[in-house]
Residue, then its C-alpha position, 0 to 999 in steps of 0.5 A: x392620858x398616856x404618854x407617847x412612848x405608851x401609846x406606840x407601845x400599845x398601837x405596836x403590840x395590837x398590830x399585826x403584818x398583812x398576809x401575803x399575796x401574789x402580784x404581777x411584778x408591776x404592781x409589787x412595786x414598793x412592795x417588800x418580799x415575802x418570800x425568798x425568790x429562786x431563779x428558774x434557768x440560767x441567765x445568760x442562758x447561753x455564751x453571749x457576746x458583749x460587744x459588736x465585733x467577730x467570734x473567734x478561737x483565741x488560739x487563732x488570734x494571730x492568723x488571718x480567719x477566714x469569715x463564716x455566717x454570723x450571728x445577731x441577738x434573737x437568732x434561733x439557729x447554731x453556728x459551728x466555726x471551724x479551724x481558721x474561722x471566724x463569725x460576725x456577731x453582735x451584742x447580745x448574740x449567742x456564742x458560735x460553737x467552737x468560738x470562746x473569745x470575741x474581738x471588738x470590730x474597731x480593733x479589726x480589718x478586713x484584708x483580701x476578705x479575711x479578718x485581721x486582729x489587730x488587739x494586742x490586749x486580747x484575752x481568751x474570753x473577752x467580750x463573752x458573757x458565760x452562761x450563767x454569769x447573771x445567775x445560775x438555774x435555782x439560786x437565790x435571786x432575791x431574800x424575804x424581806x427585799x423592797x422591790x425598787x425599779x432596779x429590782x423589778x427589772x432583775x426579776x423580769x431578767x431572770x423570768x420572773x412573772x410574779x412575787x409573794x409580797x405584803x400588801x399595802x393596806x387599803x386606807x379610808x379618809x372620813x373627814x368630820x365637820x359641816x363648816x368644811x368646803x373645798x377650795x375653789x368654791x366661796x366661802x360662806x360665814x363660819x367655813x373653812x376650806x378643808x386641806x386634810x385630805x389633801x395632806x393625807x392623801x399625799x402623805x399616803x401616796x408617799x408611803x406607797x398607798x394606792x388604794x385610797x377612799x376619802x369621805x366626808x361626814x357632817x357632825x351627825x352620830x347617825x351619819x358619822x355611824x353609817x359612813x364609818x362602816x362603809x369605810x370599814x367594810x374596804x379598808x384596813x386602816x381607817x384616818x378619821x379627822x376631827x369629831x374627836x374630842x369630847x364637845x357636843x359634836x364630837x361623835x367620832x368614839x361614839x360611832x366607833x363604839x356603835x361599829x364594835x371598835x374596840x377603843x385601845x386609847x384616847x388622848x394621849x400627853x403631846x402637843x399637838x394632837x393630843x385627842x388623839x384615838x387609836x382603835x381596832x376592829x379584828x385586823x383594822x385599824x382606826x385613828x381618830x386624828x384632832x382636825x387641826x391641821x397641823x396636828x392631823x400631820x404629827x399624828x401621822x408621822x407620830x403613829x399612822x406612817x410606823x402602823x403602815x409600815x408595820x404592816x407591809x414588812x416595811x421600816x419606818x420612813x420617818x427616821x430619828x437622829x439627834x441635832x444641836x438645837x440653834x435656839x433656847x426653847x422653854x415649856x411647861x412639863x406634862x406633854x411631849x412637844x412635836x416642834x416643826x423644825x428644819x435640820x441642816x448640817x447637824x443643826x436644827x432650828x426650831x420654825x415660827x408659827x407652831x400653833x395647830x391650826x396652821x400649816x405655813x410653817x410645815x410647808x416649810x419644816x424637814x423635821x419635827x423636834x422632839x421634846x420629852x414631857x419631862x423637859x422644861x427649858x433647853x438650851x441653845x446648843x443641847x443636843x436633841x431628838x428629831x424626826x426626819x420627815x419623808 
């Protein structure tokens, strides 16, 4: 067995970013650029008025203005004012020529058909946004390295951006192992369970912005195991088997990996839960044999597939790690790492009933896993330790 420091180590040092593609800006969403992003024109590409009110020269703002045309937003046509005139003109619209200031329409009036101002805090440019004041024709508009959020698509659409350079998202195939798995809502008969793995993951996933998704379901059989694992293979990029993966009689899933020409990196690994854990790789995909337990399926996760997703689509890890004050005393034999379901609040983090593998009440309610190094015996109430933030 390796520790878990070795075995991030070992799944860091064996993957590699994805190449970008081009997408259409709506489905770069939660994608991170992978390339800087210039702007084609300026944006305003024109003087353009902030408000709904009148263009006038701010030279002639204190003389009654004869009224001439005006301009709404999407006009195409110029208007020219001239000496002692002004144009009505809306939010939006382009600037008339010879105009450089816009006057707010509340603070106006109209008398025997000409405009009167009636601002005392006018200033000449006010209410006008300059060409360019957006962004200039050929700056930068967005580095390598952005995650393209709603905001940042919106900017892009603004300065006319179709398309972007990203790192994809990796496509992901889910092979649930075990013949006593059923799904919920039907019976269970003796010696089943309902099967919740997939369901975990494929939220899980989902969080973390994966949206091509297969999931599989594969009886305790090598022959069976074998041909479902390279169909998965043969679409994805990351593959999560679920239990298999220890070494009883039916535990086939190193086997059939063995068969697919995976290359094993490690098998289990000194933590508790999840310490069947298998990591392989096939060229450029990656493979996880993750325990069935279901809450071991969702600390291996966290652990090592999250940060492997991350990695390779330009992104930083999701799950963050920050130091708490433990508000409880926690005792275990040295030997494993232990991932402790927990829940932070205020600089404090309690450690949660029902830490058994199999159970999943306790995630359901946990914020955080507490991290206990192999090494440790007994913590004390009060002593500062490791946890994971969980998205």
């Amino acid at each position: 067995m390796i520790s878990v420091n070795e075995a991030k180590a070992l799944i860091a040092n064996n993957i590699q970013p994805l190449l970008p593609v081009k997408l259409p800006l709506l489905q770069a969403h939660q994608h991170i650029l992978a390339e800087d992003v210039f702007a084609i024109c300026d944006i305003p590409a024109y003087e353009q008025s902030s408000m709904d009110g009148y263009a006038i020269r701010f030279s002639e703002a204190g003389i009654a203005l004869e009224l001439n045309g005006e301009m709404a937003a999407g006009t195409n046509a110029q208007l020219t004012i001239n000496a002692r005139q002004a144009s009505r003109i809306f939010t939006g619209a382009p600037l008339p020529l010879g105009a450089n200031t816009v006057v707010m329409q509340e603070k106006t009036e109209i008398l025997n058909g000409k405009l009167i101002i009636q601002d005392t805090n006018l200033s000449a440019g006010l209410n006008v946004r300059n060409k360019g004041a957006e962004i200039k024709s050929g700056a930068l508009a967005m580095e390598k390295g952005n995650y393209l959020s709603p905001a940042a698509l919106g900017f892009l659409a603004g300065i006319g951006i179709t398309e972007v350079s990203v790192f994809p998202m990796p496509k992901v195939s889910i092979i649930l192992t075990g013949k006593e798995l059923v799904q919920p809502g039907e019976t269970l008969a003796f010696g089943q369970v309902y099967e919740s793995n997939s369901y975990s993951l494929s939220a899980a996933l989902n969080q973390a912005g994966i949206n091509q998704l297969a999931v599989f379901e594969a009886d305790d059989d090598l022959e069976v195991l074998t041909t479902i694992l390279q169909k998965a293979l043969a679409t994805s990029e990351i593959v999560l088997l679920t239990g298999g993966v220890s070494v009883g009689d039916y535990d086939f899933v190193l086997e059939a990996s063995a068969r697919c020409g995976i290359q094993r990196v490690f098998h289990k690994v000194k933590q508790k839960p999840g310490k069947p854990l298998f990591f392989g790789r096939l060229n450029q995909q990656y493979i996880f044999g993750l325990p069935g337990n279901p809450s071991s399926v969702l600390s291996c996760f966290y652990n090592y597939v999250l940060p492997t997703l991350a990695a390779l689509s330009g992104k930083t890890n999701p799950a963050k790690e920050i130091e708490a004050e433990l508000s409880s005393a926690y005792k275990k034999s040295p030997g494993l790492t232990h991932f402790l379901k927990g829940h932070y609040q205020d600089g404090k983090v309690s450690i949660l009933s029902a830490q058994e593998s199999f159970r999943l009440s306790t995630f359901a309610q946990a914020n955080c896993l507490i991290i206990i190094d192999e090494e440790i015996e007994q913590l004390e109430q009060g002593e500062v330790v490791r946890i994971m933030l969980l998205p």
